[in-house]
C-alpha positions in Angstrom: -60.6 63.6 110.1 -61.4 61.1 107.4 -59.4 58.2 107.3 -57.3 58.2 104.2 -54.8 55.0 103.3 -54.2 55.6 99.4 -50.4 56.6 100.5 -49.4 53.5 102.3 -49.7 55.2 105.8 -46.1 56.0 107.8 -44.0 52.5 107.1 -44.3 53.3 103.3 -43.2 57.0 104.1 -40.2 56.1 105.5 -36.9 54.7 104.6 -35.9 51.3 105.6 -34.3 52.0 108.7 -36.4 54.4 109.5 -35.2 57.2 111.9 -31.6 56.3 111.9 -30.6 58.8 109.3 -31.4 62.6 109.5 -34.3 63.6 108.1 -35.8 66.9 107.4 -38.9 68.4 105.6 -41.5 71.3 105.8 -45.5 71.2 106.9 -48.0 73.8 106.4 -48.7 75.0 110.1 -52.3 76.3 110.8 -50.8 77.6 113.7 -48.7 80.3 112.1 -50.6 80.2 108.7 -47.1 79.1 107.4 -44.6 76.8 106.4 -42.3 75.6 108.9 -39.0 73.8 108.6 -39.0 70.4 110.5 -37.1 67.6 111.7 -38.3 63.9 111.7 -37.0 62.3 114.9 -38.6 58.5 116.8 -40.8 60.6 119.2 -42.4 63.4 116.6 -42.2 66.4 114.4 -40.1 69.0 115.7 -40.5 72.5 114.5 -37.0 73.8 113.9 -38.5 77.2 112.4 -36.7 79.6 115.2 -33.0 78.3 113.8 -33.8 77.4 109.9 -36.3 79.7 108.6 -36.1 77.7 105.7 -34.7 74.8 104.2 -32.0 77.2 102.2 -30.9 77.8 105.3 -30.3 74.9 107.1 -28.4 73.5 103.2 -26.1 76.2 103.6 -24.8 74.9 106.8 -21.2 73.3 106.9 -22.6 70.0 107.9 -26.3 70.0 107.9 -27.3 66.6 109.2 -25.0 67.9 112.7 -26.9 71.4 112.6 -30.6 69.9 112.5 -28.9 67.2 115.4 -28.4 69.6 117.5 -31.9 72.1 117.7 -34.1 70.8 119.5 -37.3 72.3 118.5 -41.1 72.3 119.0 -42.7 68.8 119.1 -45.9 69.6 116.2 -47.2 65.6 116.5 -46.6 62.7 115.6 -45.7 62.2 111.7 -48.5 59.1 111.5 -51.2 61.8 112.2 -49.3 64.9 110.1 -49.0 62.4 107.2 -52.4 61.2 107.5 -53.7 64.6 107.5 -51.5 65.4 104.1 -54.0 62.7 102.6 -56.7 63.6 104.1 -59.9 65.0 102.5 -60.7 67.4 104.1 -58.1 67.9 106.0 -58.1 68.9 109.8 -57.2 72.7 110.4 -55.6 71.8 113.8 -53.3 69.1 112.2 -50.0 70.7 110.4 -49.7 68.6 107.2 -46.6 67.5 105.1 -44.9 70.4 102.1 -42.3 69.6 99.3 -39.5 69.4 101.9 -37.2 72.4 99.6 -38.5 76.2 99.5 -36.0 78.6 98.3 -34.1 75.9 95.8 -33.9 76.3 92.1 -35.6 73.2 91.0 -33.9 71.6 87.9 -33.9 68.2 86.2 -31.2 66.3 84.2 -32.9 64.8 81.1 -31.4 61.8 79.1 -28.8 60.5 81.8 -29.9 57.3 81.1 -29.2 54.8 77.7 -33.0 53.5 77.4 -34.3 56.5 78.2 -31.9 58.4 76.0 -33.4 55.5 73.0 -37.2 56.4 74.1 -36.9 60.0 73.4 -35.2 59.8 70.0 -38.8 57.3 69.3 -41.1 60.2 70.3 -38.7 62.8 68.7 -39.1 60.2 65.4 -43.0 59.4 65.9 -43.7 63.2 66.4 -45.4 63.0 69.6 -48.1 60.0 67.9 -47.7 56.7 70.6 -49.4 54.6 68.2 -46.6 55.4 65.3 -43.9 55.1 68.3 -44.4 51.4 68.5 -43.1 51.3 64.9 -40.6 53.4 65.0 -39.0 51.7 67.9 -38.8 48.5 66.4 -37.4 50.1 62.7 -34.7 51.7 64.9 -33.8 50.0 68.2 -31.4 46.9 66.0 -29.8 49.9 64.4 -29.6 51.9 67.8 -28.1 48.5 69.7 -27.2 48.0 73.3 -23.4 49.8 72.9 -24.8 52.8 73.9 -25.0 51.7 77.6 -21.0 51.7 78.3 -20.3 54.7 76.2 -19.0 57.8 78.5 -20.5 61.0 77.3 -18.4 63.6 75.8 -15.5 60.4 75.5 -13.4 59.6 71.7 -15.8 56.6 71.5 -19.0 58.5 71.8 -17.6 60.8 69.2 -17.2 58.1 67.1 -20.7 56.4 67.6 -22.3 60.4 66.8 -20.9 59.9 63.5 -22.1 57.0 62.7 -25.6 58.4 63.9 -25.3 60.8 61.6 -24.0 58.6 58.3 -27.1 56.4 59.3 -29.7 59.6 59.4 -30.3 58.5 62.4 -28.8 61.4 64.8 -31.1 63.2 67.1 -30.8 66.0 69.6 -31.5 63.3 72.3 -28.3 61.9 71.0 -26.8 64.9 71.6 -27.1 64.9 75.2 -27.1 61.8 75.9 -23.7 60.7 74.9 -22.3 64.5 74.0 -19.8 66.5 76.2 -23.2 68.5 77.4 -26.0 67.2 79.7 -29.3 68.2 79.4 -30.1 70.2 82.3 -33.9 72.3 82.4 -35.6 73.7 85.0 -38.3 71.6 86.4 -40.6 74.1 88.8 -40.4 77.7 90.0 -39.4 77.9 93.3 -41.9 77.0 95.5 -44.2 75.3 92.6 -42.8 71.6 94.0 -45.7 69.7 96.0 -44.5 67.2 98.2 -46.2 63.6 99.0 -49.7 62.6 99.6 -51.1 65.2 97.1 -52.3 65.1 93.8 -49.8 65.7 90.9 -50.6 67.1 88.0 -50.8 66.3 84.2 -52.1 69.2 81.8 -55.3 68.4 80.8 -54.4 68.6 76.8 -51.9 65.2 76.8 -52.9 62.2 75.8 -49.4 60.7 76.1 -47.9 60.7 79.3 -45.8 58.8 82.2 -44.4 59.1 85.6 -40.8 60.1 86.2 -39.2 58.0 89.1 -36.2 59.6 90.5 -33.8 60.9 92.8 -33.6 64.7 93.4 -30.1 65.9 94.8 -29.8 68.3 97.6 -27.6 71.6 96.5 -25.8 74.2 98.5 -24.6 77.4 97.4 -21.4 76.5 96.6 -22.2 73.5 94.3 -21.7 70.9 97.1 -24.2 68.0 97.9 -25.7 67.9 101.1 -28.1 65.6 100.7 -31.1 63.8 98.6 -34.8 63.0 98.1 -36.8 61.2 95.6 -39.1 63.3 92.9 -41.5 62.2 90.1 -40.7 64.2 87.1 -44.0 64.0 85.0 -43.8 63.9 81.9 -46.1 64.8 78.7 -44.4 62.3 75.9 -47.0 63.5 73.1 -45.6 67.1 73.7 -42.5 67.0 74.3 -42.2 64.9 71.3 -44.2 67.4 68.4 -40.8 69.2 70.1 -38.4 69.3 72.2 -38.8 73.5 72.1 -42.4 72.5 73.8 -40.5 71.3 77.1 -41.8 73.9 79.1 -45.3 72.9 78.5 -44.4 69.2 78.8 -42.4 69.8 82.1 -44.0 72.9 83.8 -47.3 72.5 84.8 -49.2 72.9 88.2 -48.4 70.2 90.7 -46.1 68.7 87.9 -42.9 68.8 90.3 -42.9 66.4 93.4 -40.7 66.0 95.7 -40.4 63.8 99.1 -41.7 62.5 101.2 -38.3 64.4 103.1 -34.3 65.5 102.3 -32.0 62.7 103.9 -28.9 64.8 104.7 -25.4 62.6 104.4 -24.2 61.3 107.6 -22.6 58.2 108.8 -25.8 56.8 107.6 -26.2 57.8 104.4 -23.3 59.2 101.7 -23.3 60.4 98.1 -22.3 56.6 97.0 -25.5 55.5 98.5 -26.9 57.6 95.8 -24.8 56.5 93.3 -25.9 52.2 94.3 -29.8 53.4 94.7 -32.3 51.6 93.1 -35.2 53.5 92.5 -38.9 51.5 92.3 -41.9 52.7 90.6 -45.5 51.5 91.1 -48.2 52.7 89.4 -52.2 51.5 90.4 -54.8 52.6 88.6 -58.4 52.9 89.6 -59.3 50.5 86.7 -57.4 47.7 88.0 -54.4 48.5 86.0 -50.7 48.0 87.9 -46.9 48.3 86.6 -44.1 48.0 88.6 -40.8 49.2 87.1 -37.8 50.3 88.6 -34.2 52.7 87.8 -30.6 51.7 89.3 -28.8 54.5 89.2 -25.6 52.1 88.7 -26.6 52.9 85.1 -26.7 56.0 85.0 -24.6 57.8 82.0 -23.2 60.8 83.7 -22.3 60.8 87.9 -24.3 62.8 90.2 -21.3 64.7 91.0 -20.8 65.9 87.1 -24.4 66.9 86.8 -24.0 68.4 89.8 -20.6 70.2 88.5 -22.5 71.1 85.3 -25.4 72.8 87.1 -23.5 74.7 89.9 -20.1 76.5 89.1 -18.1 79.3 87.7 -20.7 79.1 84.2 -24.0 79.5 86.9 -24.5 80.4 90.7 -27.4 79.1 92.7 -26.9 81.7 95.7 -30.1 80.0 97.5 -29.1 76.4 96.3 -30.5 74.0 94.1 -32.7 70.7 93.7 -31.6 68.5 90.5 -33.8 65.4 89.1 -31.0 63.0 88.3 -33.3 61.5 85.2 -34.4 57.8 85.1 -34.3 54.6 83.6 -37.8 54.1 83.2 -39.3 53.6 79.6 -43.1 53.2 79.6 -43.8 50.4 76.8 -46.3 47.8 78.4 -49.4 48.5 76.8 -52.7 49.7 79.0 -55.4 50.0 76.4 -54.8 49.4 72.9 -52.1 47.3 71.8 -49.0 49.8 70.1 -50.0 52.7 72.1 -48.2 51.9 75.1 -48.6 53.5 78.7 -50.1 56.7 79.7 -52.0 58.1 82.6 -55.7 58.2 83.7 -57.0 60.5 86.6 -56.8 58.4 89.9 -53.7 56.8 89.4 -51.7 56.3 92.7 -48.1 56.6 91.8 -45.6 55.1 94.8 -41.8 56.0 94.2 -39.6 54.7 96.6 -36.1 53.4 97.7 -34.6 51.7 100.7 -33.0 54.6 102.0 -35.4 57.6 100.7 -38.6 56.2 101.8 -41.7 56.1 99.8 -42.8 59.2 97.6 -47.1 58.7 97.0 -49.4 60.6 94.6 -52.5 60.3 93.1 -52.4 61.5 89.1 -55.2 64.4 89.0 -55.6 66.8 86.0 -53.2 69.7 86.3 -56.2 72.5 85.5 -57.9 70.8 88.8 -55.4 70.3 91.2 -54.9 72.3 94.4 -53.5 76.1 93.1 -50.2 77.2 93.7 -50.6 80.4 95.4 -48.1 80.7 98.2 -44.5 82.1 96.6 -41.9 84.2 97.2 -43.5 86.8 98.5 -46.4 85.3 100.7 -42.9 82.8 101.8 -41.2 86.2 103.0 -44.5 87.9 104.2 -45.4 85.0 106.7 -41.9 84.9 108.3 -41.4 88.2 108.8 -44.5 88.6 110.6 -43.1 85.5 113.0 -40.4 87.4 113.5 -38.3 84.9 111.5 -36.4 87.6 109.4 
């Protein structure tokens, strides 16, 4: 197998203190020709298939983190080698190698949870998709737009106040709208299954010119609305599309290998609880074959709208998720710095190695690839239910 160390290797994959919370994910087995539901323990990979024929099953448990405790499993390796394998080109057919640790999940996103992101989108709505008119625009309206947007409270009397004075200003927007409005923005991402997980390419369409990583956190859904746990997710996005308009989001949002998610789903424990979430600091890195580096990074301290309301807004009496849900909880990050001619700000080139991490989450890693060229998604629904029932997993 060919040594690959583009990702970082396993101390980048994993969260700061390592094994101590509980972590769970899926790998491609060669073994079964399938996808098999794991947990990541000190001494290995443990194939917990036999219990939790998928991830949807082992969210819907009252207390997930105590389930996946208490199977022990099939030891599949050691995660250095399965992780290195992921990477690996080719890969080795006798070596399992890491999934998007969610299966049967809706897979939605949050847009415009955050102020300066919120500001970023009314620009491209404004520029119409053109980055060079964008760095205009943003200086004609960020002194008009000001900094009070970051302690308004969406849907509050004060917010309700500030859309009117948008809108006396002709400065109102649909990104204004959700951004401080009653309603959050709320799309899906991926179909299930579409979501590729770390040490993979990740795809952007091959007709943007105008594009960016999306550093996040991803929550963990049941059924019933209730968070289990969480993971971190790059939410690529095409800026030029999405800005001619925001009716284009599909295309800007939904491509192939578009959706990532990992490296694995911490479930809450004693180790790890929702208000963990709520104080995480997500950091982005982005180095580019030509030499090119950023380093950015999103606290979800500001964050407009809690995880708990977004989560509330997705899941309830309005919408059921009977196999659960993944949610994107948006980001912070606002590409500006410039990477090739000055006004035009940041996009993507092919080769780009993307690292999104947090203390607690570990470290997400993918290489930027055209969307057209990156690995098919062939394996859904169908193939998903096929391959278990012939393991007698059904």
């Amino acid at each position: 197998m060919a040594k690959q160390d583009w990702t970082g290797g396993l101390d980048a994959a994993l969260p700061a203190d390592r094994y101590a919370g509980t972590l769970a994910g899926r790998v491609w087995d060669p073994a079964v020709e399938g996808p098999s539901v794991v947990a990541l323990r000190e001494d290995g990979v443990y194939d917990v298939s036999e219990r939790f024929a998928t991830m949807r099953d082992l969210f819907e448990t009252d207390d997930p983190a105590a389930s996946l405790g208490a199977v022990a499993g099939r030891r599949l390796g050691d995660l250095a080698d399965i992780l290195a394998n992921t990477a690996a080109e080719p890969r080795d057919a006798g070596i399992p190698w890491l999934l998007s640790p969610v299966d049967l999940q809706a897979v939605k996103a949050a847009g415009v949870t955050f102020a300066v992101s919120m500001v970023e989108r009314v620009i491209e709505e404004k520029a119409r998709g053109n980055a060079a008119e964008a760095d205009r625009v943003r200086g004609e309206i960020a002194e008009r737009i000001g900094s009070e947007l970051r302690t308004l409270v969406p849907g509050s009397p004060e917010a309700a106040s500030m859309k009117e004075y948008f809108l006396e200003q002709g400065l109102w927007s649909q990104y204004l709208e959700v951004g401080i409005g009653p309603d959050a923005e709320i799309f899906t991402k991926a179909p299930v299954l579409a979501s590729v997980g770390t040490g993979v390419e990740v795809g952007v369409h091959s007709s943007s010119t105008w594009n960016n990583p999306e550093p996040e956190v991803v929550l963990a859904i049941a059924s019933t609305g209730r968070i289990v746990g969480a993971a971190l997710g790059n939410d690529v996005n095409l800026r030029d599309i999405e800005g001619r308009s925001a009716l284009l989001l599909p295309k800007a949002k939904d491509n192939n290998a578009s959706a990532a998610i990992g490296p694995f789903v911490r479930f809450f424990d004693a180790t790890f609880t929702l208000d963990d979430v709520r104080s995480t600091t997500v950091e982005l890195e982005v180095a580019g074959a030509d030499g090119f580096r950023l380093d950015a990074s999103s606290p979800l301290s500001e964050i407009s709208r809690d995880p708990e309301d977004l989560a509330a807004q997705l899941v309830g009496p309005h919408h059921q998720y009977p196999d659960g849900a993944v949610l994107y909880l948006g980001t912070l990050f606002a590409p500006i710095i410039d990477r090739d001619e000055p006004g035009r700000g940041f996009t993507h080139k092919v080769g780009d190695v993307v690292r999104i991490s947090a203390p607690l989450l570990g470290g997400l890693v993918n290489r930027v690839q055209i969307s057209e060229r990156c690995e098919p998604w062939t394996f859904g629904i169908s193939a998903l239910m096929g391959n278990l029932s012939r393991r007698g997993l059904l």
